[in-house]
Structures are given as structure tokens and as C-alpha cells.
LUMVEX-896378 format. One line per 4 residues: number of its first residue (from 0); their letters; for each residue z, y, x of N, C-alpha, C, O. Coordinates in Angstrom, 1 decimal. Atoms other than C-alpha are relative to their C-alpha. Layout:
! residues N
NUM = a = Z:Y:X:Z:Y:X:Z:Y:X:Z:Y:X | ...
! end
This chain:
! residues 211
0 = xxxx = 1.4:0.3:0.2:38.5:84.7:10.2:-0.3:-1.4:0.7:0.0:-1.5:1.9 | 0.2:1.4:-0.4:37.6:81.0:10.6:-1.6:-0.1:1.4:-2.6:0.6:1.5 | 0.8:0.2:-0.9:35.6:79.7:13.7:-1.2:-0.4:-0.4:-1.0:-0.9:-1.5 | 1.1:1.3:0.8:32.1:77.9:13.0:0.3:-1.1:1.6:0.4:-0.7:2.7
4 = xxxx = -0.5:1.5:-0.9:33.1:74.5:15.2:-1.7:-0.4:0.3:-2.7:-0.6:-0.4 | 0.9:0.6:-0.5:30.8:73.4:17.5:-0.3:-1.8:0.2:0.4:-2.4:0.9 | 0.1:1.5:-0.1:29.5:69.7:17.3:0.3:-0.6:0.6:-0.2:-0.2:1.7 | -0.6:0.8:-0.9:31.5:66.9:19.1:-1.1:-0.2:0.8:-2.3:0.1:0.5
8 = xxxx = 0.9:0.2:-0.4:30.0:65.7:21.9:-0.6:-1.2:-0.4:-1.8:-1.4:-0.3 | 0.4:1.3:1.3:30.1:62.3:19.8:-1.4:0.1:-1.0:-2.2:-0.9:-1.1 | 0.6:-0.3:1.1:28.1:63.5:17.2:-1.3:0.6:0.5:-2.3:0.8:-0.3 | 1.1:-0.7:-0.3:25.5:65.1:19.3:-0.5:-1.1:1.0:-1.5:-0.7:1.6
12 = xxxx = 0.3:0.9:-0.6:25.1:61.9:21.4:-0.8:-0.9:-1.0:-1.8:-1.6:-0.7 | 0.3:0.7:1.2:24.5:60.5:18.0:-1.4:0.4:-0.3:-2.4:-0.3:-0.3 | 1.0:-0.3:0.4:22.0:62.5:17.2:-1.1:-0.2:0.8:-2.2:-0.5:0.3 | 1.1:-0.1:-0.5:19.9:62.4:20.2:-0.2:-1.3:-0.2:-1.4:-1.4:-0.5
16 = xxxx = 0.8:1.3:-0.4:19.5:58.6:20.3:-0.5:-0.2:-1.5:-1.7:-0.7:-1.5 | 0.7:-0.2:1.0:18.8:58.8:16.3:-1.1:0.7:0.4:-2.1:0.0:0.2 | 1.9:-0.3:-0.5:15.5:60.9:17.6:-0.2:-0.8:0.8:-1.2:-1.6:0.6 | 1.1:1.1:-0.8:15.0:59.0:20.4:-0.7:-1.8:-1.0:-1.8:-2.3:-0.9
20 = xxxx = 0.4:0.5:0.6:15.0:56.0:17.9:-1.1:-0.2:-0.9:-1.8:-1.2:-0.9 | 0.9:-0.7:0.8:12.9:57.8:15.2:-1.5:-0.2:1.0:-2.5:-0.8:0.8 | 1.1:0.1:-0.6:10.7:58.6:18.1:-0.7:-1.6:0.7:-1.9:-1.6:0.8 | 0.3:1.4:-0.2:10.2:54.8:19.2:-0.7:-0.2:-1.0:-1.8:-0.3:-0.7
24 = xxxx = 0.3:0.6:1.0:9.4:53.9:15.6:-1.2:0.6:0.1:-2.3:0.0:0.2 | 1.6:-0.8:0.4:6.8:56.5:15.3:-1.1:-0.3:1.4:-2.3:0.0:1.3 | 0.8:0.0:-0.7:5.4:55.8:18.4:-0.4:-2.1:0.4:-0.5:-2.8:1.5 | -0.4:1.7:-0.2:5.4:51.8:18.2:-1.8:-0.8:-0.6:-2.3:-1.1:-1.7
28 = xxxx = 1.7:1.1:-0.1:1.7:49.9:18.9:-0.4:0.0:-1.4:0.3:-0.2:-2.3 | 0.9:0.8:1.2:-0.6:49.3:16.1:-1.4:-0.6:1.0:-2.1:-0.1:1.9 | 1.4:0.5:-0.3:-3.3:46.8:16.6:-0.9:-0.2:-0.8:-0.8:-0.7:-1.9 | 1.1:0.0:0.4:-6.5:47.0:16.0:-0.3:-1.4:-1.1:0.3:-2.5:-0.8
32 = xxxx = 0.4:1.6:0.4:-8.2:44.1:13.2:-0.9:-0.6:0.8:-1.8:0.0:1.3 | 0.6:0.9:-0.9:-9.5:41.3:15.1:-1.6:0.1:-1.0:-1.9:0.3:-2.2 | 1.5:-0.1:0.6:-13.3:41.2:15.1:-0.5:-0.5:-1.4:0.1:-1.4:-2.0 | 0.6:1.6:1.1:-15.3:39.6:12.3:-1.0:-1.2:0.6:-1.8:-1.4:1.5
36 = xxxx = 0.6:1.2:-0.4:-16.3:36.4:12.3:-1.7:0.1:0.3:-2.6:0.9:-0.1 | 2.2:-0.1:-0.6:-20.2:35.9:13.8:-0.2:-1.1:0.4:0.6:-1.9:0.9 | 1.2:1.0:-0.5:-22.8:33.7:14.5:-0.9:0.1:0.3:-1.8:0.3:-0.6 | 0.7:-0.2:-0.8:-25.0:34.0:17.0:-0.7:1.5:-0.1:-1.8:1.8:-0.1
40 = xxxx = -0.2:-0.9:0.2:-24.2:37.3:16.7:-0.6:0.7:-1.4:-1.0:1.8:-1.5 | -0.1:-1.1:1.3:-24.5:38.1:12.8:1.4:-0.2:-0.4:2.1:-1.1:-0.1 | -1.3:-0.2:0.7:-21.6:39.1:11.0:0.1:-0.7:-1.0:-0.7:-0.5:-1.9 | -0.7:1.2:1.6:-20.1:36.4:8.3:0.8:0.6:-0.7:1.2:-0.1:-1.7
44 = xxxx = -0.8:-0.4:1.2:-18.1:38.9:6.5:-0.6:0.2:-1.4:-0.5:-0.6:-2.3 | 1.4:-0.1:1.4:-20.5:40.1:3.8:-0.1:-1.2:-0.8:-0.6:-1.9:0.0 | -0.2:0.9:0.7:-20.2:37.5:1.3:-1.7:0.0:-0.5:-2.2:-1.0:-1.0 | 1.4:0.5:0.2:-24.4:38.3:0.9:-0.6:-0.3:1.2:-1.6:-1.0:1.2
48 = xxxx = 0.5:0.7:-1.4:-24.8:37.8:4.7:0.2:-1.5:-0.1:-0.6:-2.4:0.3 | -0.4:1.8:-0.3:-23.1:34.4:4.4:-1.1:-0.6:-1.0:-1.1:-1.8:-0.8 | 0.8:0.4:1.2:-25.8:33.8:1.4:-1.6:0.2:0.9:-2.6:-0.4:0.8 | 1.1:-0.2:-0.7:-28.2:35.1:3.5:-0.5:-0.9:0.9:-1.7:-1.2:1.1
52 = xxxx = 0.1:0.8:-0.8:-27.4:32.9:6.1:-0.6:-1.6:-0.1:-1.5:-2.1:0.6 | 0.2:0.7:0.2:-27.4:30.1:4.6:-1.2:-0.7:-0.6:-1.4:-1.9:-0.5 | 1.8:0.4:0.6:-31.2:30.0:2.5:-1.0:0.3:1.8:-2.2:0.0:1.9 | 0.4:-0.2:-1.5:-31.9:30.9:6.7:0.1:-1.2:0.1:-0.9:-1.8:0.0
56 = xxxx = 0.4:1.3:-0.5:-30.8:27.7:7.4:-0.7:-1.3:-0.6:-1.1:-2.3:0.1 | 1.0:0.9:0.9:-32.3:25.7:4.4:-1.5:0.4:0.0:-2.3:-0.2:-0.7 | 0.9:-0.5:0.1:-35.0:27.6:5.2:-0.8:-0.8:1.8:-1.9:-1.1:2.1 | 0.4:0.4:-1.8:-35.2:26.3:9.2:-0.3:-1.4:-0.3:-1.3:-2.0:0.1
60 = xxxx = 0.0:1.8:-0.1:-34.4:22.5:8.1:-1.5:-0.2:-0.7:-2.2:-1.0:0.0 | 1.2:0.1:0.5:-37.7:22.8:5.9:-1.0:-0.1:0.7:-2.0:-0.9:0.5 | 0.9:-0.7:-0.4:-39.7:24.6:8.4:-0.1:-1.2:1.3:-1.3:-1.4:1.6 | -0.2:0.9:-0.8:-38.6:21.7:11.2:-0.6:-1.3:-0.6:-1.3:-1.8:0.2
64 = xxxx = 0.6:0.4:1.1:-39.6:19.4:8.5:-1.6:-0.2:0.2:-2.1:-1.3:0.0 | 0.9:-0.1:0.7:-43.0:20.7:8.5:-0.7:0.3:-1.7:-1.9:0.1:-2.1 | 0.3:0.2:1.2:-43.0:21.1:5.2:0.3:1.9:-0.3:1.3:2.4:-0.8 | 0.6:-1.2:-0.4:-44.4:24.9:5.9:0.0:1.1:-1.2:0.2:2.3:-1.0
68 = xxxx = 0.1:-0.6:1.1:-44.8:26.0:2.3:1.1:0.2:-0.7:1.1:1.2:-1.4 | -1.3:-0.1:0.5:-41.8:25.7:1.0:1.4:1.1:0.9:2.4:1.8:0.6 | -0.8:-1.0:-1.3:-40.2:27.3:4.4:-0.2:1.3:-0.2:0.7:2.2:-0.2 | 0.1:-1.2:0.0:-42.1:30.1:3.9:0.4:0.5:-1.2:0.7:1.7:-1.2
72 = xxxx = -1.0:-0.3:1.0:-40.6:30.5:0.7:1.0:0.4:-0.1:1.3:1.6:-0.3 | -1.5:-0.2:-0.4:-37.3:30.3:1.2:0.3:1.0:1.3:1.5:1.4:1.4 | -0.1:-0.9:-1.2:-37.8:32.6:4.8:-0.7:1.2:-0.3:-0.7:2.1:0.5 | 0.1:-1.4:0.7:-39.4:35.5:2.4:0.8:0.3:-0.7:0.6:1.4:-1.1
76 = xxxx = -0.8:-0.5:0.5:-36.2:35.4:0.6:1.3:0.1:1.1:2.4:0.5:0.8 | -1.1:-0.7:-0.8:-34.1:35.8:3.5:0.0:1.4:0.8:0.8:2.2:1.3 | 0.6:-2.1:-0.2:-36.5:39.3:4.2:0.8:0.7:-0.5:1.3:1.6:0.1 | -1.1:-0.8:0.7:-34.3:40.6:1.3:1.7:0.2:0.2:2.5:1.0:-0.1
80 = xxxx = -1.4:-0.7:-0.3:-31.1:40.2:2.6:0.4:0.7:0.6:-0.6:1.1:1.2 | -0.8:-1.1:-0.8:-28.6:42.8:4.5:-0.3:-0.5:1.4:-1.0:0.2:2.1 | 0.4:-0.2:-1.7:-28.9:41.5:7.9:-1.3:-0.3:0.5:-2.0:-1.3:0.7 | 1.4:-0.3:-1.3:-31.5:42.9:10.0:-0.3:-1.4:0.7:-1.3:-2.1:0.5
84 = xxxx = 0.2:1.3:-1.3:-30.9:39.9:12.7:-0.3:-1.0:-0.5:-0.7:-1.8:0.3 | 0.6:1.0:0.7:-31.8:37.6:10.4:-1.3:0.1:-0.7:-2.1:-0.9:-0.9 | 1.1:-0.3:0.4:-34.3:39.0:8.8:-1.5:-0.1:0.9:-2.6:-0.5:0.7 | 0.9:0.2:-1.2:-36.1:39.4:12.0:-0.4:-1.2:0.9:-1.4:-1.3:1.6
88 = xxxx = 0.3:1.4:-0.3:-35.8:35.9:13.0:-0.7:-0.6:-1.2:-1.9:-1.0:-1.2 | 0.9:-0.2:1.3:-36.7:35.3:9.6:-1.9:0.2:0.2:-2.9:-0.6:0.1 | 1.5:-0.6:0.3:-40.0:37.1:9.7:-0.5:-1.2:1.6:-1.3:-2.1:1.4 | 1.0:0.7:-1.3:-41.2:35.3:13.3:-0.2:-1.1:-0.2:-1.3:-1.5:0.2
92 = xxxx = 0.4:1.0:0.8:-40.8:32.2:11.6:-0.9:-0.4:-0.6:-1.7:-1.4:-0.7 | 1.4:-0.1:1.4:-42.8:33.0:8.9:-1.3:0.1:0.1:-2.3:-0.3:-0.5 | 1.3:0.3:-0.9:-45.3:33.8:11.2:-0.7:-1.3:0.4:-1.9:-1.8:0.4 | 0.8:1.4:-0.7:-45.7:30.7:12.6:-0.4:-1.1:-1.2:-1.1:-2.1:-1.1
96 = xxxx = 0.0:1.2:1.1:-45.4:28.8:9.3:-1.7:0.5:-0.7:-2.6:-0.1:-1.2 | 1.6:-0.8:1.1:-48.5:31.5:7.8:-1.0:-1.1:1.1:-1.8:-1.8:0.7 | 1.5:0.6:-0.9:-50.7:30.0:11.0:0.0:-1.1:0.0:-1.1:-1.6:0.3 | -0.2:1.5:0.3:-49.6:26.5:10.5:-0.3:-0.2:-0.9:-0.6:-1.4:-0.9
100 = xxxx = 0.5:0.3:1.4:-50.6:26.5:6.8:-1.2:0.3:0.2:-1.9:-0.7:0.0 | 1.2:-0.4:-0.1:-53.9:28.5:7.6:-0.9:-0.9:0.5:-2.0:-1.2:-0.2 | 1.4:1.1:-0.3:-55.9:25.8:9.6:-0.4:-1.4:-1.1:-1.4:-2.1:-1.2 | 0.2:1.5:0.6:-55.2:23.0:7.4:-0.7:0.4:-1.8:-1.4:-0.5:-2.4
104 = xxxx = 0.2:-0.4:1.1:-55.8:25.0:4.1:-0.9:0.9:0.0:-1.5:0.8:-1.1 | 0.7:-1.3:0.2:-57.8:28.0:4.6:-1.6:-0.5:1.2:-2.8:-0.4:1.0 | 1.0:-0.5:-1.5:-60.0:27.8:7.9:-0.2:-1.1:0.4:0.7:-1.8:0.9 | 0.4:1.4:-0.9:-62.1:24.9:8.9:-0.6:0.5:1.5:-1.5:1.4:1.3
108 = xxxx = 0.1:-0.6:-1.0:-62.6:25.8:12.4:-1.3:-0.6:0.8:-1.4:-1.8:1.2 | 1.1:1.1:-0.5:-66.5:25.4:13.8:-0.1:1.5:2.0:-1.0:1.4:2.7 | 0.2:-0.8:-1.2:-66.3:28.2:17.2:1.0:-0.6:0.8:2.0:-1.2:0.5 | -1.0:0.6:-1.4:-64.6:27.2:20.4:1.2:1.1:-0.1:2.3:0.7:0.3
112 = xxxx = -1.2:-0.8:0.3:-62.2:30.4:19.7:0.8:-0.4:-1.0:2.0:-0.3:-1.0 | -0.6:0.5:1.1:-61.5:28.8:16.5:0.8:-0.9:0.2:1.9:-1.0:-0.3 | -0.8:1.5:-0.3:-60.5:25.5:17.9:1.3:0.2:0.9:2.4:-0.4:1.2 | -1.7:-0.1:-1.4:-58.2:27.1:20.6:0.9:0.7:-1.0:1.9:0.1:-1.3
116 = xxxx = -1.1:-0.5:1.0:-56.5:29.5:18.1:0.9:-1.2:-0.9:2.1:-1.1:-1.2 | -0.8:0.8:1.2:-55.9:26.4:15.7:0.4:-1.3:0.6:0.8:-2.3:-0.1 | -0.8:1.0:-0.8:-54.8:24.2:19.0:0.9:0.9:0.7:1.4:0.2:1.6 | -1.3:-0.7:-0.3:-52.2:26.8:19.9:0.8:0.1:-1.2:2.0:-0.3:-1.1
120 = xxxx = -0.8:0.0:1.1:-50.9:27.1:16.8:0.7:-1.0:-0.4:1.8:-0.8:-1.0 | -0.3:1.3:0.1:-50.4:23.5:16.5:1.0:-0.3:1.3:1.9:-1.1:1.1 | -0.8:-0.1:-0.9:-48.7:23.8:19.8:1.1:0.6:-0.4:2.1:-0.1:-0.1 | -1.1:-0.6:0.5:-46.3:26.2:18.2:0.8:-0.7:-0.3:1.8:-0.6:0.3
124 = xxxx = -0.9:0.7:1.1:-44.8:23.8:15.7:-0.1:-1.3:0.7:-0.5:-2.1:-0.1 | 0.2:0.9:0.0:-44.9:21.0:17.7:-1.5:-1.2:-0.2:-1.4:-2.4:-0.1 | 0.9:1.2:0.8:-48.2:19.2:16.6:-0.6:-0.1:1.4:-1.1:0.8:2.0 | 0.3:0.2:-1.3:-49.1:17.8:19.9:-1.6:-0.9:-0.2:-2.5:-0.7:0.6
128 = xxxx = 1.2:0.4:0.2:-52.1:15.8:18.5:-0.8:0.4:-0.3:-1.9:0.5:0.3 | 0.8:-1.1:0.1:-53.4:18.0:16.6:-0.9:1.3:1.0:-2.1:1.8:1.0 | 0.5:-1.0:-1.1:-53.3:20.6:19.3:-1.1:-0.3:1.0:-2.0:0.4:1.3 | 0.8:0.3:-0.9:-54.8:18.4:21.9:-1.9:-0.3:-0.8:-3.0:-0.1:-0.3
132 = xxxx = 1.6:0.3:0.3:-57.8:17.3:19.3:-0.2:1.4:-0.2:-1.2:1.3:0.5 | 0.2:-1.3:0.5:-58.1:21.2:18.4:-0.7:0.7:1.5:-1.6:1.5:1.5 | 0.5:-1.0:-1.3:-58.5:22.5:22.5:-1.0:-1.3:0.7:-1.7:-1.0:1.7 | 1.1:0.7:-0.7:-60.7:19.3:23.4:-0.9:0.8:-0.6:-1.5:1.6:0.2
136 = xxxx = 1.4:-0.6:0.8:-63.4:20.7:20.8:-0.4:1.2:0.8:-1.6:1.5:1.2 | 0.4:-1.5:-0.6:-62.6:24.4:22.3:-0.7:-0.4:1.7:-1.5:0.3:2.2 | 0.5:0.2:-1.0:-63.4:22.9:25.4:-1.1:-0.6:0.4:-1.7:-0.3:1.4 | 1.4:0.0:0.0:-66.5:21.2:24.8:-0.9:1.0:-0.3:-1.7:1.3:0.6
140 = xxxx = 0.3:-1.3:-0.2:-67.6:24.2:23.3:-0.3:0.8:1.0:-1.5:1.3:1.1 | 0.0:-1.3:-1.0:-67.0:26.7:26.1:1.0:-0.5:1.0:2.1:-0.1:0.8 | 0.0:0.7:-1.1:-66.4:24.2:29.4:0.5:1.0:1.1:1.2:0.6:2.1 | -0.4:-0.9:-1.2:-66.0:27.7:31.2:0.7:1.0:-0.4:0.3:2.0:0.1
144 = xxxx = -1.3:-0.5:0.4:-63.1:29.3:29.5:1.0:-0.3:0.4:1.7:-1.0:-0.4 | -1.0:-0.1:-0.1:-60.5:29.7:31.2:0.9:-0.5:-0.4:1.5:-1.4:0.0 | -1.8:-0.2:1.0:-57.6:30.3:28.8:-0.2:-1.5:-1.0:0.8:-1.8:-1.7 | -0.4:1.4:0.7:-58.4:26.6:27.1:0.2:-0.8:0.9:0.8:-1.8:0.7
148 = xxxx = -0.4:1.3:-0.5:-58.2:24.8:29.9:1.6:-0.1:0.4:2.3:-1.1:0.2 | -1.2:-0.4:-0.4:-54.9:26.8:31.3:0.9:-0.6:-1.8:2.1:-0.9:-1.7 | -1.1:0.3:0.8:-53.6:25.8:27.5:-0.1:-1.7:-0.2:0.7:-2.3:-0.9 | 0.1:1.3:-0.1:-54.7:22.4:28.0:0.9:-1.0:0.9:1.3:-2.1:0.9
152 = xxxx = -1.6:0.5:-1.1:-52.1:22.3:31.0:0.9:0.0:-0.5:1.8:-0.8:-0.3 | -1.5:-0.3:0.3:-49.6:23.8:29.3:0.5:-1.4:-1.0:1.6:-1.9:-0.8 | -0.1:1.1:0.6:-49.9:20.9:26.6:0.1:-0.9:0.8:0.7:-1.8:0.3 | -0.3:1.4:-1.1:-49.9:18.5:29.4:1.1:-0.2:0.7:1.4:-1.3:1.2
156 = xxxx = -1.3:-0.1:-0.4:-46.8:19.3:30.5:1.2:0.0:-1.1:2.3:-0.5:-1.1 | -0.8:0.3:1.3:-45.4:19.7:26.9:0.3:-1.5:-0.5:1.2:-1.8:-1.1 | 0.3:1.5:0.0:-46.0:16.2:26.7:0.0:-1.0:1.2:-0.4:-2.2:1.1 | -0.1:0.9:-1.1:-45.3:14.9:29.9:-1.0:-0.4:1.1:-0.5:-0.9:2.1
160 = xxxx = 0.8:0.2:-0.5:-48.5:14.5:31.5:-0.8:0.6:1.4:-2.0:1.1:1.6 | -0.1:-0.4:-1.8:-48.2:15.4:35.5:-1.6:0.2:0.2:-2.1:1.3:0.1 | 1.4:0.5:-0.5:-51.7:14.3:36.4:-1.0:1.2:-0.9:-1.5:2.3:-0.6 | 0.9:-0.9:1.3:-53.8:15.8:33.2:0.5:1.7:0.5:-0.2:2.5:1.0
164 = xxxx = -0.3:-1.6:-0.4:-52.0:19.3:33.8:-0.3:0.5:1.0:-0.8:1.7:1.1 | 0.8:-1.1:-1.2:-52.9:19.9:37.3:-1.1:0.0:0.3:-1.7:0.8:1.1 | 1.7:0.1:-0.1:-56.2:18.8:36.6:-0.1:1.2:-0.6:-0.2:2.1:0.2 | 0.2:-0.9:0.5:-56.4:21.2:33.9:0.3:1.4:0.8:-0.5:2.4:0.8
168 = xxxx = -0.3:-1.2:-0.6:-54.8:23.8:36.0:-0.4:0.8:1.0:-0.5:2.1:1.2 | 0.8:-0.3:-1.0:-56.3:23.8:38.9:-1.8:0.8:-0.5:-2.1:1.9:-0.1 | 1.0:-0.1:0.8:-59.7:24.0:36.8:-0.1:1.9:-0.6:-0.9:2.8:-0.3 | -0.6:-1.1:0.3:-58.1:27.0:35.1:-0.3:1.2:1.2:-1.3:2.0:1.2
172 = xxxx = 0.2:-0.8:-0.8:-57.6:28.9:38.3:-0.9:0.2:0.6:-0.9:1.3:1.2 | 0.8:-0.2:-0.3:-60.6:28.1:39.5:-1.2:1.0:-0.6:-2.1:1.7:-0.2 | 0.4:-1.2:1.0:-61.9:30.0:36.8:0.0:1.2:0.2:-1.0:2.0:0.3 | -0.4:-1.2:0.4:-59.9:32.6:36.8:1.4:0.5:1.1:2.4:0.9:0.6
176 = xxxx = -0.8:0.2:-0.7:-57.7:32.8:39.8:1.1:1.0:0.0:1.8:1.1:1.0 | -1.1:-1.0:0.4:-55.2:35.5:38.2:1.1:-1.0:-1.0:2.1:-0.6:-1.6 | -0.7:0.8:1.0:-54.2:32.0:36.3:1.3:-0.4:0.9:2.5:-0.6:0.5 | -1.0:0.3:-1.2:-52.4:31.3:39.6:1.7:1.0:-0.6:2.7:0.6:-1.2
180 = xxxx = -1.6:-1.0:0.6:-49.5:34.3:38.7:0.6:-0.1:-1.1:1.8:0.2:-1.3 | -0.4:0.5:1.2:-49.5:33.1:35.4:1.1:-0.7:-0.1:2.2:-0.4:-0.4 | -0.5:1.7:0.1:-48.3:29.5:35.5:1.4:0.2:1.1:2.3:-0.6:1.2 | -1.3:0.4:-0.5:-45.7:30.7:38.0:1.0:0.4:-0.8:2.0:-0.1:-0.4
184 = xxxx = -1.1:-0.8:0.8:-43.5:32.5:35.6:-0.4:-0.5:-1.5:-0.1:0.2:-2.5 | 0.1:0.4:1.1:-44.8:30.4:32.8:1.4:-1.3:-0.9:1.5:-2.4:-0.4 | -0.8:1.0:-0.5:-41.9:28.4:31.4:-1.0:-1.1:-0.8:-0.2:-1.6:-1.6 | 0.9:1.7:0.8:-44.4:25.3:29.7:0.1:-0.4:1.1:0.4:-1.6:1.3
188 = xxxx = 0.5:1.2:-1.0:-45.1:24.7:33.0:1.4:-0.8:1.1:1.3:-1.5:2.2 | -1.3:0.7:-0.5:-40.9:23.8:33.8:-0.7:-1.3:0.5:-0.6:-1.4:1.7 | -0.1:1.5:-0.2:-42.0:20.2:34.1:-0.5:-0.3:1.3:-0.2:-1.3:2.0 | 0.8:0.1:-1.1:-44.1:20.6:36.9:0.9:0.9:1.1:0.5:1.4:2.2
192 = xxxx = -0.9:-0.7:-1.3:-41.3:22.3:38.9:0.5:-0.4:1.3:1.2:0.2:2.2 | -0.4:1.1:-1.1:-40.7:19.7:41.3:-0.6:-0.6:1.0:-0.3:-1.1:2.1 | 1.4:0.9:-0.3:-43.9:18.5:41.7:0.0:1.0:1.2:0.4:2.1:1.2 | 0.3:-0.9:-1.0:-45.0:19.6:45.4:-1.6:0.5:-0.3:-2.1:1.6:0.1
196 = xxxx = 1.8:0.3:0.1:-48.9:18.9:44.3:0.0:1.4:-0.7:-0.9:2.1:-0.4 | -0.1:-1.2:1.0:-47.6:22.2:41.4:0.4:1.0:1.0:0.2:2.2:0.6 | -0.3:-0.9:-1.2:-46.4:24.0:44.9:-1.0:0.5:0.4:-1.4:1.6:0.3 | 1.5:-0.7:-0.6:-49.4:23.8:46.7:-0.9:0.7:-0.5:-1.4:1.6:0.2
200 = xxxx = 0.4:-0.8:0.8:-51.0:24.9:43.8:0.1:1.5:-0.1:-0.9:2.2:0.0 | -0.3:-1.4:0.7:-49.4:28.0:42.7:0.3:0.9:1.5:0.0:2.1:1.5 | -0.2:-0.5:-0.8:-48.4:28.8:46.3:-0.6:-0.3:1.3:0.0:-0.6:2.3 | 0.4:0.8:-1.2:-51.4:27.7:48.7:0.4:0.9:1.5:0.2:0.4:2.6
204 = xxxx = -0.1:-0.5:-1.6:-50.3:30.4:51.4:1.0:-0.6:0.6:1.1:-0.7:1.8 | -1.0:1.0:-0.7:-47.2:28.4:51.8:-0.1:-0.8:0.7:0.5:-1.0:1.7 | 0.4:0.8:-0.9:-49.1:25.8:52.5:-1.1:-0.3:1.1:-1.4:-1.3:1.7 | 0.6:-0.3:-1.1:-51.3:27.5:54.8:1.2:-0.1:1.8:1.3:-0.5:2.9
208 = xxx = -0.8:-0.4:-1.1:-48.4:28.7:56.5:1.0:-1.2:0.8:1.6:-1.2:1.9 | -0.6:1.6:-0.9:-46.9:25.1:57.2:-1.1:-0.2:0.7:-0.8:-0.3:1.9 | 0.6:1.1:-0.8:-50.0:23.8:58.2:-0.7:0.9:1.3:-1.3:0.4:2.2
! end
């Protein structure tokens, strides 16, 4: 009666390192796909995001431009595209371009609220002349309002004008001396950050406490 022969120990040396190799292979790294591409955190893969993106940006050069109507055109067709994050910058845009069209076309402005709404808005987009003729009116109007003179600083500082702003500001808080907490955490009024005269201002206990 024939033996059954037990495997060399050759042959069974063989075999373990054939599994242990098997087992390497199968167990051997995969890496992950590298992110997708983005921009300012949207996703560029989407071949309609990239389409999206880009009537976004023909849509900004316009809107920088001034040339408001045509902006908002092109920034209600980037509402339809896939990304949210653009759509949402998108729309805040659009906002400002609706109130920037509105005074010049729709709304002749005869109330001192009128004049300040349609000298902030003009602040929005830049229109620094505009704005300033727009919050003088509001301020002949209603001399004891507050919130135009405080935007009459802020314009004064948007524009460089040290002197004019802390007049206005001071004025402001005299008003309304909660304008004080304001203007510290306002950033318009960066320019005036240096200024000690904008110190004493916003911080007269400091300058109690020196003197």
C-alpha cells in the first residue's frame, strides 16, 4: 500500500512566501484622487460650474465698470447655475447693482431718508460724489440725525479726509453717544486708526486716565 508523501520542506517554504507575497499585493496602498481643482473655494470640475464661473466674472468686470444694467443681467444668469457659492455672491451683487440703478432711474429722492439711502448706496459702488452730494441734502434736511452725519464720517475716511471725519464724528456721537461703540469696530473708519485725535475720541476714559 503506497504512502501519501508529505511535502518537502522546500516546497512548503515555497508556498508560504507565495502567500506572504499574494498577501503584500493585496494589501498594497491605494491612493486616494487628488482634490479638485477650486477657486476661492468653488469646484472647477463641472464643465457647467466652469461656465458658470466665468459669465460671474464677465458679469463683475461689467458691474466694476458701472455699467449696472448689463451686470445685472449677466449676474441673474449666474442664479441658474450649479454652484450655490456663486450664486450667492452672485445674488449680493445684484443687490447692489438693483440700488445703484434705482436712484438714477426710478426714485428722485425729495426726504432726508431719501437722500441718505441714495448716499449709501452710492457709497456702495464707489460713487464718492455722488454719495457726498446725496448725505449733504440728508443733512440739511435733518441737521439732527445722527446716522447721516456718522455716514458722512465714514465717507470722510473713504476718501481720505482726517479732519472732515472727526468733525462729522464727533457730531455723530454727540448725538447719539452709542455712535462711540460703533466706529470702534467699524472697518470705514481703518484710516483713522492712527490718528490719536480718533483715540481720544472713541476712548475718552483713556484719556481721562492719562490726564
Amino acid at each position: 500500500m503506497a504512502k501519501a508523501r508529505k511535502p518537502s520542506s522546500g516546497s512548503s517554504r515555497h508556498s508560504k512566501g507565495a502567500a506572504r507575497s499574494s498577501s503584500k499585493s493585496q494589501k498594497k496602498k491605494t491612493f486616494p484622487p487628488p482634490p479638485p481643482a477650486q477657486r476661492g473655494g468653488v469646484e472647477l470640475v463641472d464643465p457647467r460650474v466652469q461656465a458658470q464661473l466665468k459669465v460671474y466674472d464677465e458679469a463683475l468686470t461689467l458691474f466694476h465698470q458701472q455699467k449696472f444694467a448689463r451686470a445685472k443681467q449677466e449676474l441673474e444668469k449666474v442664479l441658474e447655475g450649479p454652484s450655490k457659492e456663486l450664486a450667492d455672491r452672485a445674488r449680493m451683487h445684484l443687490k447692489i447693482a438693483e440700488q445703484r440703478m434705482k436712484p438714477s432711474h426710478e426714485q428722485n429722492p425729495h426726504t432726508a431718508d431719501e437722500h441718505y439711502q441714495r448716499g449709501v448706496a452710492m457709497m456702495n459702488v464707489g460713487r464718492w460724489d455722488d454719495a457726498r452730494e446725496s448725505l449733504d441734502k440728508a443733512r440739511k434736511a435733518a441737521p439732527k440725525a445722527d446716522h447721516i452725519h456718522y455716514a458722512l464720517a465714514a465717507l470722510d475716511c473713504l476718501t481720505g479726509e482726517a479732519d472732515s471725519a472727526l468733525a462729522n464724528l464727533k457730531v455723530a456721537i454727540q448725538l447719539r453717544p452709542e455712535n462711540r461703540y460703533h466706529a470702534r469696530n467699524d472697518e470705514d473708519f481703518a484710516f483713522l486708526q492712527e490718528d490719536p485725535r480718533f483715540t481720544e475720541l472713541l476712548y475718552p476714559e483713556k484719556d481721562g486716565t492719562a490726564g
